[in-house]
N, C-alpha and C positions, 0 to 999 in steps of 0.2 A: 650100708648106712642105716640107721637107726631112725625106725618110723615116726613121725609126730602124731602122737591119736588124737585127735580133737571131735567134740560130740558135735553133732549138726546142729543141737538144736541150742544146748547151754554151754555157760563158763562157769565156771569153779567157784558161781554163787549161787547157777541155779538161772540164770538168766541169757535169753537168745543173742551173744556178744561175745565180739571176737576182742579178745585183751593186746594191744599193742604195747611193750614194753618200751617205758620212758626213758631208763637208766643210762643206755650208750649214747645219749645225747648232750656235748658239750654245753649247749646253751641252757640244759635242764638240768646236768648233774655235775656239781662243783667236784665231786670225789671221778668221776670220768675224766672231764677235763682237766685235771691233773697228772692224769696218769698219762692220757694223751700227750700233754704236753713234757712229760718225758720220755715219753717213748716206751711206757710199761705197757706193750700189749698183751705177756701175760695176765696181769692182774686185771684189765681191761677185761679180756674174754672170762675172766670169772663172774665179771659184773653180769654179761651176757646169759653164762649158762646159769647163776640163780635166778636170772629172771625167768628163762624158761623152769627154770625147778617152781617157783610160786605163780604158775599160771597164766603165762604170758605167752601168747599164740605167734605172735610177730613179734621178729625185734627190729626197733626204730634205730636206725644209723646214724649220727648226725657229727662230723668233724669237722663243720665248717664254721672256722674262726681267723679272725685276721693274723694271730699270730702263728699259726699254723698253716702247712702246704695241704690244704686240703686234698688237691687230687693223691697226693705220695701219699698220704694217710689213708683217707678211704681205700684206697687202692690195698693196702698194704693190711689194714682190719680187713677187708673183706678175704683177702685171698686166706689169712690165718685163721677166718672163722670159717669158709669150707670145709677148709680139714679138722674142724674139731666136730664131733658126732653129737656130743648134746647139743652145738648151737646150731648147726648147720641141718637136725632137720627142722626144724623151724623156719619159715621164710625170712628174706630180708624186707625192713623200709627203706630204701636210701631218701635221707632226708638233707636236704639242701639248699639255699637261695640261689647258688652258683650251678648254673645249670651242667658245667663242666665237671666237678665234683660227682657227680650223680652217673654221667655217662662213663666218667672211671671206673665207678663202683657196678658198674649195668656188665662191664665187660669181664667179671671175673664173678660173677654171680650162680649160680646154677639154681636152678629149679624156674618160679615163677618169683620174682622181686615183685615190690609197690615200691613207686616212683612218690615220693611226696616233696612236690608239687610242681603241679604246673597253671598258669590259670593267664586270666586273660589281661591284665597287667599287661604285662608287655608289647601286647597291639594284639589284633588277628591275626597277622599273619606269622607272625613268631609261636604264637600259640598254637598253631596250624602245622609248625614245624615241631615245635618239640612231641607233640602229639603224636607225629608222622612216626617220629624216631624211636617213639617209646613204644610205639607199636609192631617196630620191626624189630625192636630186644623184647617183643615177646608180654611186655612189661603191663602190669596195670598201675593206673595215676590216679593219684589225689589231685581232686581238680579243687582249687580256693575260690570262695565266692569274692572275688577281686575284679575290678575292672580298670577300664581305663583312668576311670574316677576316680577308684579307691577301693578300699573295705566295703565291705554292704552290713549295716547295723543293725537295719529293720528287717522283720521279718516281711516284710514286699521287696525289698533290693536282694536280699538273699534268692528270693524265689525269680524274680527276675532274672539276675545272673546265672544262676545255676542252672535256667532252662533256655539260656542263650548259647550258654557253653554246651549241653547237652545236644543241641540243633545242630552245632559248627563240627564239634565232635563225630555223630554217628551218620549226620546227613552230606558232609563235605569230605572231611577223614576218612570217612568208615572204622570208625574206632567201634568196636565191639563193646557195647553197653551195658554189659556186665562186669567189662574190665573197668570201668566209671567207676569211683569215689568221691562225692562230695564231700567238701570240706565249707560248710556255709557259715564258720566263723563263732565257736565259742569265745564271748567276750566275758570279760571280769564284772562281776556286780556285788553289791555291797559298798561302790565305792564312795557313797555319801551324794553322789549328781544324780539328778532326777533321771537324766537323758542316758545315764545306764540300767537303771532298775529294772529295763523290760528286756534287759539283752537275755536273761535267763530262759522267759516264758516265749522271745521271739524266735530263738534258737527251736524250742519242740514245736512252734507251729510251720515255722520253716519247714521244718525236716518232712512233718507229715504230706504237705503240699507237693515239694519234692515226689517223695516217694510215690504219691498216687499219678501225677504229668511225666514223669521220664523215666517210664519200664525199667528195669533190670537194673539199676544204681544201688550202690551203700552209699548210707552217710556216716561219716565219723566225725570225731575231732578231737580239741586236745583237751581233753577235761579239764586239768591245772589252773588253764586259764581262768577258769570260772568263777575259782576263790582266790585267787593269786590277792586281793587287798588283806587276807587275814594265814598268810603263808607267818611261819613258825609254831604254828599249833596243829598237827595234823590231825586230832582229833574231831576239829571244828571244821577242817577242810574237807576231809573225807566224809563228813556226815552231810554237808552242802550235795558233795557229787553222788554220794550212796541215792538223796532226793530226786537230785536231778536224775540221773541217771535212769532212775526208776521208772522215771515218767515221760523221759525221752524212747525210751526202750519197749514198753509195753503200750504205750498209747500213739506213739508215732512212729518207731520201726526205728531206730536208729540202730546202727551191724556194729560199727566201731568205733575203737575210741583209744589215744592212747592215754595210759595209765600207770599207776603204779600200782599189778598187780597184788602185790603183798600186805599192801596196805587197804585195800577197798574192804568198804563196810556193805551190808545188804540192808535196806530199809530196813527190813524186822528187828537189825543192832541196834534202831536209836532208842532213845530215848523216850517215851511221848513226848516232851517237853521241847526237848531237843529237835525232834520232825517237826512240831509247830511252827518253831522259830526259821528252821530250814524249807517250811513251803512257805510262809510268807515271804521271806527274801526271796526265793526261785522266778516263786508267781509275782510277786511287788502286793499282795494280796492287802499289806495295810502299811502308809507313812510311815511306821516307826520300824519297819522290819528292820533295818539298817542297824537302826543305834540295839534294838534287842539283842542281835547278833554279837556287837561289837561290847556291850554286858557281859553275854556268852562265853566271850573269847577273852575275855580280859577275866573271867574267874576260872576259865579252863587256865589260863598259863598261871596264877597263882597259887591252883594247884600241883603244876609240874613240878612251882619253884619251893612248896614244901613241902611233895616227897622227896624233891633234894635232899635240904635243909632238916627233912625227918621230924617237920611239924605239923601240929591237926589241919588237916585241909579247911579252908574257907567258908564261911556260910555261901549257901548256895541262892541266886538272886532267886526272889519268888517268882521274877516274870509276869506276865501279861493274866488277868483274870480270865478266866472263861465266861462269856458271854452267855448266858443263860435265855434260850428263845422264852419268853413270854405266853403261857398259857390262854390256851383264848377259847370260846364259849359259844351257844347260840347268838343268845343278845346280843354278841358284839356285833353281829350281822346287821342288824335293827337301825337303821339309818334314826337317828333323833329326829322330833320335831320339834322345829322352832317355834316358841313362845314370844306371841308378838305384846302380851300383856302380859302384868305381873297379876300372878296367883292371886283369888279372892282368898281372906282370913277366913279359917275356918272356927275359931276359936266364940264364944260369945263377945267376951270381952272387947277383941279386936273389931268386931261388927259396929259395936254396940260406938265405940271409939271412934 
């Protein structure tokens, strides 16, 4: 079998990040899903091997659809990507909401698989089970920041759950805690509601908190999410995550993420223009990041549509002024004093007057 080399420390941008490939997931790739639902697992596994050809450390599994037998399918990619050499040195993700789907795919796997997902949704003690199981296949899991409540959206419910799940995990389980992967929930921003604009900035305070309370975890998640309001321009998207990403990565440890490795941008590709508009949406840094963006993205796809069309592209919007700090002085230190009278004339005239 043919080795996977991957560098300990960067990905194929220069950064400490493991690339999880998005492609073989029905609910993310409509040209997958197709082929799936005919039954082309050739063309399917080519999908596979160019993701590992542009940089994709893991490939994400994902066949579970209502109109589909998901166990027969996973079942039935997995055992065809064993035997193929470029895909199979690469790991697998089995990714699935059916936890039966997962366990098909767990039985025909070799190496080490990631389980994506398990989480605490479904009570304690189901969680406690699937844990158990995924532990005896060897397996390491994305655990979701879910509970019995719900999604966690703030970055305090996030840290919450994910050091609850951490506790049940290594202290009850004995699940080995480096086989842990957080999943604390990349959400979509940009979308115009106030009450998403801080899913960006909650997402990397999360993660850092994580990382320093429950030793030996990764965190990942699913980039996509993040710009899914302004999906059909991937220029616009990839330069949101190239941001994010950035800042997830270098300033709070984030290990994975899935992606589409072919298309990612490194900060240093933007634009200045472009990064501006991209940290104020991430961070919610000012009111109007939103509509900036959505300017943005409405003159990027005008331009798509007259290299079409094979006419001059768009004036380009001027954007947001740059705020110039205001030079300041000794004197301005100089507290005034207040003048309880008005000034005597010093004039003759006015005296005399």
């Amino acid at each position: 079998m043919e080795d996977l080399v991957v560098d300990d420390v960067v990905n194929h941008l220069g950064l400490p990040f493991l690339n999880v490939g998005e492609r073989c997931n029905i609910a993310g790739s409509l040209k997958f899903k197709k082929l799936m639902m005919k039954g082309d697992y050739g063309a399917a596994m080519d999908i596979a091997k160019k993701q590992v050809e542009d940089g994709a450390h893991v490939i994400d599994i994902n066949v579970d659809d209502g109109m589909l037998d998901g166990v027969a399918a996973m079942q039935k990619f997995v055992k065809i990507a064993v035997t193929e050499p470029e895909v199979s040195k690469a790991p697998f993700m089995l990714d699935a909401s059916n936890f039966k789907i997962v366990i098909a795919g767990l039985k025909w796997c070799q190496g080490k698989p990631i389980v994506n997902s398990i989480s605490l949704k479904v009570g304690e003690e189901l969680f406690k089970e699937h844990a158990t199981l995924l532990k005896k296949h060897g397996a390491a899991a994305v655990v979701m920041a879910f509970d019995e409540n719900g999604q966690a959206a703030t970055e305090s419910e996030k840290v919450r759950i994910c050091q609850r799940s951490y506790k049940i995990l290594v202290e009850e389980v004995k699940f080995p805690p480096e086989d842990i992967i957080f999943d604390p929930n990349v959400l979509t921003i940009g979308t115009g509601m106030e009450e998403h604009a801080n899913y960006g900035i909650d997402f990397i305070k999360a993660t850092k908190t994580i990382k320093e309370t429950c030793p030996y975890v990764k965190i990942s998640g699913g980039i996509s999410n993040l710009s899914f309001g302004f999906r059909g321009v991937t220029k616009i998207r990839e330069s949101i995550h190239a941001c994010f990403l950035h800042h997830a990565i270098t300033e709070s440890g984030m290990d994975v993420g899935i992606v589409n490795a072919k298309e990612m941008y490194h900060i240093n590709d933007l634009e200045p223009d472009m990064l501006q508009i991209c940290e104020n949406l991430v961070f919610n840094k000012i009111p109007e990041a939103t509509d900036d963006m959505l300017e943005r993205t409405n003159y990027e796809r005008a331009c798509i549509v007259a290299k079409k069309e094979k006419k001059a592209p768009p004036r380009k919007p001027r954007g947001r002024p740059v705020k110039i700090p205001r030079m300041t002085f000794d004197y301005d230190n100089i507290a005034p004093v207040p003048a309880f009278e008005p000034p005597k004339p010093t004039s003759d005239a006015a005296q005399n007057y």
